[in-house]
C-alpha positions in Angstrom: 63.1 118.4 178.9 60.1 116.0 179.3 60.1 114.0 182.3 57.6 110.8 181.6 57.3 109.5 185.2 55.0 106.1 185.4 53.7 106.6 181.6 54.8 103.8 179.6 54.8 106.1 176.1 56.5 104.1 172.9 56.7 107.2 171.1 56.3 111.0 171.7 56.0 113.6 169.2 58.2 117.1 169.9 57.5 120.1 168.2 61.0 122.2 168.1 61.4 125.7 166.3 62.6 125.6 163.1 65.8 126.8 161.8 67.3 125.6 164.4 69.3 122.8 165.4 68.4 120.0 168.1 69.8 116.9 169.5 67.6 114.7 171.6 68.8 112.4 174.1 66.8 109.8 176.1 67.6 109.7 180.1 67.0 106.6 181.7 66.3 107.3 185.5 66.4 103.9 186.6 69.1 102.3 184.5 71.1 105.7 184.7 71.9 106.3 181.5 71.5 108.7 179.0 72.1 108.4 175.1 71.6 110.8 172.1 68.3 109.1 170.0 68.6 112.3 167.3 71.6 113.9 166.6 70.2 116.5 164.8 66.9 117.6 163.6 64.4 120.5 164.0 60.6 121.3 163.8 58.1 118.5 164.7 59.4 115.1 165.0 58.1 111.6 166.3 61.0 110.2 169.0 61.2 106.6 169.6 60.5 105.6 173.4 61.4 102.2 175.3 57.9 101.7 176.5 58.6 101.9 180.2 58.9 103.9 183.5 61.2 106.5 184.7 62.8 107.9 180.9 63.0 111.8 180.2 63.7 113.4 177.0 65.9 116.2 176.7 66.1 118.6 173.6 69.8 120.4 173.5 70.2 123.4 171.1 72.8 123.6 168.7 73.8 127.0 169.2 77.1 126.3 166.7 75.2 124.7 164.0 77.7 121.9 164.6 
């Protein structure tokens, strides 16, 4: 997980092991909402951000290779 705070990032580049499986969902601290961005990807990858305060982004391993 990466926890922004007060930076106002558009985009944010995550660099994930490959051969594995991620999904990468975008947490919205003020709104309170979370939402799955990537569904499924792996290695380095350029994640879209809404420009504002208080998101997070949270990389969640396939561990079924669902």
């Amino acid at each position: 997980m990466h926890y922004f705070g007060k930076s106002c990032q558009a985009a944010y580049t995550l660099d994930l092991p490959e051969g594995s499986e991620y999904a990468i969902d975008l947490v919205d601290i003020w709104e309170m909402t979370r939402e799955t961005i990537i569904p499924r990807d792996s290695g380095k990858m350029k994640i879209k951000l809404p420009g504002k305060e208080g998101t997070a982004a949270i990389a969640i391993h396939n561990q079924l290779g669902i």
